[in-house]
N, C-alpha and C positions, 0 to 999 in steps of 0.2 A: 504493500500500500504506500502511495505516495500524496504529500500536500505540494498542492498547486501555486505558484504566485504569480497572476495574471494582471498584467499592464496593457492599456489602450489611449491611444493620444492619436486626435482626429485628423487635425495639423498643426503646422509649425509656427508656435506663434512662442513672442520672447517670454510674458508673462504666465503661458502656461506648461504645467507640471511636466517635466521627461517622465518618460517610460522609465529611465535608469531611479528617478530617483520617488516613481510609487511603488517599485520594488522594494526598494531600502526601506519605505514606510510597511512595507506587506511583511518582511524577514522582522521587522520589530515587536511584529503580533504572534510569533512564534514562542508558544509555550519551553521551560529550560527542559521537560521532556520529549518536548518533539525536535528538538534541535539535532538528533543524532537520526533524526527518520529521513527518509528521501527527501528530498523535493524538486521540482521539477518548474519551472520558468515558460511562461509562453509570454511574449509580447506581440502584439498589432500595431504598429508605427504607422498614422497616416489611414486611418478604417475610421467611417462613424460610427457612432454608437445606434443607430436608426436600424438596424437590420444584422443578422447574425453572419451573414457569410463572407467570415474574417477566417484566415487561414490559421492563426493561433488559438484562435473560441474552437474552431470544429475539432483541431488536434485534442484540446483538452476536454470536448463533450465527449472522444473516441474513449481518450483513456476514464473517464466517468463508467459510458456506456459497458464496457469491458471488468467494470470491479477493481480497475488498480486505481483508483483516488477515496481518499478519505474525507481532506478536507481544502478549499477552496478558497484562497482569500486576496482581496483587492482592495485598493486605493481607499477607493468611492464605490458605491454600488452603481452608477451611472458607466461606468466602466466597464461592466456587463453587457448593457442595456439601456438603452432611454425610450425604450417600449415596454409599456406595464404589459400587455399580451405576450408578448417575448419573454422578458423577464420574470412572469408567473410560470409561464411551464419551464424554464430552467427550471426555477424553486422545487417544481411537481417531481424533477427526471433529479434534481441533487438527493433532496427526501427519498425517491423510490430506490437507490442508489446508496443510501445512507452515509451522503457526504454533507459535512458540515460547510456552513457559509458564512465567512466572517468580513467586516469590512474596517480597515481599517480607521478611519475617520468619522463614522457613528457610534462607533465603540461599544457593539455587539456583532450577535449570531445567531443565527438558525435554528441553533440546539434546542433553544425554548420558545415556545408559543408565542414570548409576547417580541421576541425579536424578529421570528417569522411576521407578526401582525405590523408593526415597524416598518418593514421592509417592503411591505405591500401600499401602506400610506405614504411615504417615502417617493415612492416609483410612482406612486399617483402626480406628484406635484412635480415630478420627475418629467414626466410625460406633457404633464398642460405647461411647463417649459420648451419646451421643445414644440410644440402645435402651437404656443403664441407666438416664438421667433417665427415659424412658418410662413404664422399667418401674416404677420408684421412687412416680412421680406416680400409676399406677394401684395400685400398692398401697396408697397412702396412703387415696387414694379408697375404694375397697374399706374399709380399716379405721372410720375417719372414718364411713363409713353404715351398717355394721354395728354403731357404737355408736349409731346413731341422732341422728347431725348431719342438719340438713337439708343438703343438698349442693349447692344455688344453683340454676342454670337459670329458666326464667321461673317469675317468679312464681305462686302459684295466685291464681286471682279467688278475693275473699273474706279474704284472709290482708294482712299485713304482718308484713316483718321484724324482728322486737326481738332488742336484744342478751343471751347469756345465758352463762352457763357449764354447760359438763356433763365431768362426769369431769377438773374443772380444767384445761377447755380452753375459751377466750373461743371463743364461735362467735356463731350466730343459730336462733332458732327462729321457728315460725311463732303470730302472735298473729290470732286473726278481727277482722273489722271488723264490727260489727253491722249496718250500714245493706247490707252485702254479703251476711252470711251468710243473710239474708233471702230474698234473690232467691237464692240457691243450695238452701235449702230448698224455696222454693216450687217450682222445676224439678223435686226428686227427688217430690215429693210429688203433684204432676199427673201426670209422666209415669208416677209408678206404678200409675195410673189404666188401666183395661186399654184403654181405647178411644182411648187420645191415644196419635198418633204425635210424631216429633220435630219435624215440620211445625206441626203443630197445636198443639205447646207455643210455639212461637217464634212462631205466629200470634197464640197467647194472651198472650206475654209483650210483643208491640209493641204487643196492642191493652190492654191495661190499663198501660201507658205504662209496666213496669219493664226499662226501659234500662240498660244496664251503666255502673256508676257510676265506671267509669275513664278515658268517653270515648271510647269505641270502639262497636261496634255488633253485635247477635246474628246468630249464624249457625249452622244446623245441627248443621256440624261443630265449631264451637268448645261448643256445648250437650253433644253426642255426648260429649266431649273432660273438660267438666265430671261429666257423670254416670257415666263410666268409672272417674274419678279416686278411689282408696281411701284418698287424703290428707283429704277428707272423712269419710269414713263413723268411725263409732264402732265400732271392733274388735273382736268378740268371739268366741268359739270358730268359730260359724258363719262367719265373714268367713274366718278360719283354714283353715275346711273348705273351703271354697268356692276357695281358692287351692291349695289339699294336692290335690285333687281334677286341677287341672292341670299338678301334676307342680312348682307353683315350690318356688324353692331359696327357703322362710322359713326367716331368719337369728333371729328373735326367738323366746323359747320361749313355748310355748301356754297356759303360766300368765301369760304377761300380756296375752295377749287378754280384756281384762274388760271392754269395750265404753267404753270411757273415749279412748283416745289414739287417734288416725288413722294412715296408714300410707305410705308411699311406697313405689313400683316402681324398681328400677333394672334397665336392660339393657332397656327394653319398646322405647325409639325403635328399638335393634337385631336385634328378635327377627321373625322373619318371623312375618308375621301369618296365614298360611297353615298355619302349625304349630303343632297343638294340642300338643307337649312344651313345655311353660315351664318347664324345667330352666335355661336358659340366664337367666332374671329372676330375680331378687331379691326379696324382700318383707321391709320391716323396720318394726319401729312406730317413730313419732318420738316426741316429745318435748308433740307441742299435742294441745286436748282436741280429739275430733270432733266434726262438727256433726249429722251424716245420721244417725238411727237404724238400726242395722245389716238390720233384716227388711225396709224401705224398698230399703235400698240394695241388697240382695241381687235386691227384686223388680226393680229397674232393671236391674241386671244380664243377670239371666235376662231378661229382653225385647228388651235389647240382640242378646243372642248368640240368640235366637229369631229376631231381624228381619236379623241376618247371614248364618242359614243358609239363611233363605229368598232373598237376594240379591237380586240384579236381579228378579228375580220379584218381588216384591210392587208394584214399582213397573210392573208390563206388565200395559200397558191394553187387553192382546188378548185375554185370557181370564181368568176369575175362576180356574181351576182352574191356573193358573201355579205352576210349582214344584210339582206334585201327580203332574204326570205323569211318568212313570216306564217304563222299556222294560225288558220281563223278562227280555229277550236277553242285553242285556251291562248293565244297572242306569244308563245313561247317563238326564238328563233329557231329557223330551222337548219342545221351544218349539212353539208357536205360527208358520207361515210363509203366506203369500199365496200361493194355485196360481193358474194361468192362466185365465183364463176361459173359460168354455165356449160350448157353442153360444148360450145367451143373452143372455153378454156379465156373466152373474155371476163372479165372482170369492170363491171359498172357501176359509176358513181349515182349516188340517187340522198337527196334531199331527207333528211330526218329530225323529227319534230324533238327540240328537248325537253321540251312537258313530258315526252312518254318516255326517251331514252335516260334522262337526269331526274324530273322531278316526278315520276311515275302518275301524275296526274293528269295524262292525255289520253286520248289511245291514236289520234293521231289519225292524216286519210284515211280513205279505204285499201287506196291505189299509191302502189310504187311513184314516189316522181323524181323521175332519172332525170339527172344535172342535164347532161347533154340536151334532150328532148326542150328541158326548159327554158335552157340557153339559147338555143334555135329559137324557139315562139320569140323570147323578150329579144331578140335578135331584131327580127323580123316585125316585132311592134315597135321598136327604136325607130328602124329604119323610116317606118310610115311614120312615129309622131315627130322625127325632123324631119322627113319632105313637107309634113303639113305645114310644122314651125315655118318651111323658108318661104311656103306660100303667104301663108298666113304673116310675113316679116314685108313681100312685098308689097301686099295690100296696103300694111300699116305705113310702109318709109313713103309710098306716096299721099295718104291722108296727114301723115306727120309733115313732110316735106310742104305742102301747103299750109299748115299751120304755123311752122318755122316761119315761113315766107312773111304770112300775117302777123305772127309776134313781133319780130325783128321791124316791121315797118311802124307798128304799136310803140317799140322799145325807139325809135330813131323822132317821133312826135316827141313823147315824153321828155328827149335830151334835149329837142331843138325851144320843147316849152317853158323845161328849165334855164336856160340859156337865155332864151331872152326875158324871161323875170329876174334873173341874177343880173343880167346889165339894166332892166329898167331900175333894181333897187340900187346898185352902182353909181349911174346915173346922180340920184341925190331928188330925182323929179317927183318923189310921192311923200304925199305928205302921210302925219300918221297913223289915219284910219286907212288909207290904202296901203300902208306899210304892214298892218295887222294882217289883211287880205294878202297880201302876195306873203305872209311866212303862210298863212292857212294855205295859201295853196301851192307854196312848195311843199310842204309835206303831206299833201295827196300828190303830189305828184313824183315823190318820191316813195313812198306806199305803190305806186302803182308802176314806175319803176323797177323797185325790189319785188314784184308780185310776176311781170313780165319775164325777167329773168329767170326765177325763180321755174317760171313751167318750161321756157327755154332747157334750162340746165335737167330736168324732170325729162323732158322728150332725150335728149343726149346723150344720160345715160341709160334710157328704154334702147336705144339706138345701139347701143355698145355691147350691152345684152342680147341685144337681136345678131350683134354681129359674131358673139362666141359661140353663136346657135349654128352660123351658118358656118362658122368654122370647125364647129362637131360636124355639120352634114357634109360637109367636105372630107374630113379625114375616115367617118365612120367606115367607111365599105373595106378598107384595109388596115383598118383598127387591130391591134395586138391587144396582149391580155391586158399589159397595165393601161394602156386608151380604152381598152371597154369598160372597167372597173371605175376609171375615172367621171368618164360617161356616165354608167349608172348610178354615181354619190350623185353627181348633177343631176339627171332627168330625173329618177325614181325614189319616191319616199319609200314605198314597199311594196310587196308581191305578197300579197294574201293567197292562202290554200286551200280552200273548203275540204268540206268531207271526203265528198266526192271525186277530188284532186286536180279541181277547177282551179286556173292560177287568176286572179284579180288585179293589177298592177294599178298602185293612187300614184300619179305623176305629179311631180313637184314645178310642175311647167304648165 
């Protein structure tokens, strides 16, 4: 049988106690007939007391569990534990064990009832120390980033830390490095690009040789990582909207989204990513300018959360029509699987419901529906709903085309009528009730103006739209998998299946 003397010290701070010397305090509690018994030393250097898996605590619960300790003693009882739940069943496994527990600096033990009762009140107050720092340290936190500190963790690529004051409080704020905020631009600025995926930007970024200038090297996910990030983007109503929209708790008001300061998340490492409520995050603007135009960054966004919800699909190389299909029984998607082969020794892909194969809640068609067969039809319904698009594009470019003609002659009145009320008030010739009159009717006539434009720029982009239509019906007929895959995120929201193994396509056009 051997007595324990067990020392823990969390970190290194000058005021508090060495490990060396709550030992010395532990060997002075040694009775003059146990001085000639074993004893046996475990220290933890640098462990909190918040949780047990410390490499000196397990050694000395082994030799406990095993019957070679008798008796166990420390500094402080806090040096156990600073969890009464922890700290009770040591108590339960030393007792069952019939090892004594002694502490140096309460000046009992275990042995007796009322030391064990001690030891339990003790660890109570023990405990509500330790969950008020807790709690203390997350308020602080909390307050601290709702003024808009930055609030440490890794650094962002692109930034360094400068020292500053805000609300006469020394902290740090975040200052860009230019030779970074370069390659951080150029990232949001391709990938807003609608044909580059995130593959294809980090292809493009190795082969034009711009390398992360901190030493490290690009990857997917750390690109993914950067373009999510709203500590870049420049703030503005829209950035506002676009987080309001998911339910976050923004702490900053919407009069100072003026597209100037960038923003930080807090709560996002903790928020399940499965849950579209972001009640649970934060969003606060800091203090640095941003670098990302907000319409840029929005468009990253939205492609981002586009290539989420299509998931694993977009990456299955079994069928273009992946993530399209849809079972109208219970709305489960339906994959792509390998049947057996047949008498000729082919082997066919066919469409399978995962309500019935995963969540055993379907039973799914009646009828086989083999990929290929499906692939043909939606082939062949593409094909007609762009030749119809390009008919239906001509009709419009000539009712649009005349409409253009008539705005643009609308829009050239309204300049020539401003023109000449800005020279008559120029002039000096109105006195000032008709001075009153020509501002009322500058701004109708600038309402009407910004109204003209406004369906101008409206037709433009219908126009622009109509023209990626006619540039799918151009390339479609010798379309490869990734152009048809592409095609179908475009034209089709989904391929419904009935029972029966009717396929229903809702076009998103």
């Amino acid at each position: 049988m051997a007595i324990v003397l067990y020392a823990r010290k969390s970190v290194e701070r000058e005021n508090s106690i060495s490990c060396e010397t709550q030992l010395e305090y532990c060997k002075s509690m040694l009775k003059p007939h146990e001085r000639d018994e074993k004893v046996i030393t475990f220290v933890d250097n640098g462990f909190s007391g918040g949780n047990v898996e410390r490499e000196g605590f397990q050694k000395m619960m082994k030799l406990v569990r095993q019957g070679k300790v008798n008796k166990v003693i420390v500094y402080k009882l806090d040096r156990i534990s600073r969890s009464l739940a922890d700290f009770v069943n040591i108590l339960h496994e030393f007792k069952a064990h019939g090892v004594e527990f002694v502490s140096s600096q309460e000046s009992f033990d275990t042995s007796s009832p009322y030391g064990e009762l001690v030891v339990k009140i003790l660890m109570v107050f023990a405990e509500f120390e330790r969950t008020s720092i807790i709690n203390r340290i997350t308020q602080a936190y909390a307050h601290r980033s709702e003024l808009g500190f930055y609030m440490g963790g890794r650094q962002p690529y692109g930034f360094e830390l400068q020292p500053t004051v805000i609300h006469n409080v020394k902290t740090k704020k975040l200052n860009p490095i230019p030779s970074q905020v370069e390659q951080i631009r150029y990232m949001y600025e391709v990938y807003a690009q609608e044909d580059v995926s995130l593959r294809r930007l980090l292809d493009l970024m190795v082969l034009e040789g711009k390398t992360p200038l901190n030493g490290t090297s690009w990857s997917t996910s750390k690109i993914s990582a950067i373009l999510k990030n709203p500590i870049y983007v420049q703030a503005n109503s829209d950035v506002y909207e676009f987080y309001e929209r998911k339910g976050t708790n923004i702490i900053t008001d919407v009069s100072q989204f003026t597209g100037e300061y960038g923003a930080q998340l807090y709560g996002i490492s903790k928020h399940d990513t499965d849950n579209s409520d972001w009640s649970d995050v934060k969003l606060v603007l800091l203090t640095h300018k941003g670098i990302v135009p907000a319409d840029i960054w929005l468009k990253c966004q939205r492609k981002l959360e586009r290539n989420k919800q299509v998931g694993g699909s977009l990456s299955n190389t079994t069928s273009w029509l992946a993530g399209k299909v849809i079972c109208e029984m219970c709305g489960h998607t339906m994959t792509t699987v390998k049947g057996k082969p047949n008498q000729e020794g082919q082997i066919r892909r066919y469409f399978n419901c995962t309500g019935k194969s995963h969540k055993r809640s379907c039973k799914g068609p009646r009828h086989s529906i083999y990929a290929d067969d499906l692939e043909c039809m939606v082939y062949d319904c593409i094909t007609e709903k762009l030749t119809q698009l390009r008919q239906d594009n001509r009709k419009k470019r000539t009712v649009d085309s005349a409409e253009v003609n008539d705005l643009k002659l609308k829009l050239k009145g309204v300049e020539q009528s401003e023109k000449q009320l800005m020279d008559s008030l120029l002039s000096g010739a109105l006195n000032e009730d008709l001075i009153k009159l020509a501002n009322a009717k500058a701004t109708q006539l600038k309402q009407d103006r910004l109204a003209l434009q406004q369906r101008l720029d409206d037709l433009a982009s219908k126009s622009e739209d109509m023209g990626v239509v006619v540039d799918l019906a151009r390339s479609w007929k010798n379309a490869n998998f990734t152009r048809k895959k592409e095609v179908a995120m475009l034209l089709i929201h989904r391929i419904s299946i009935t029972q029966d193994g009717t396929a229903r396509i809702l076009w998103n056009i």
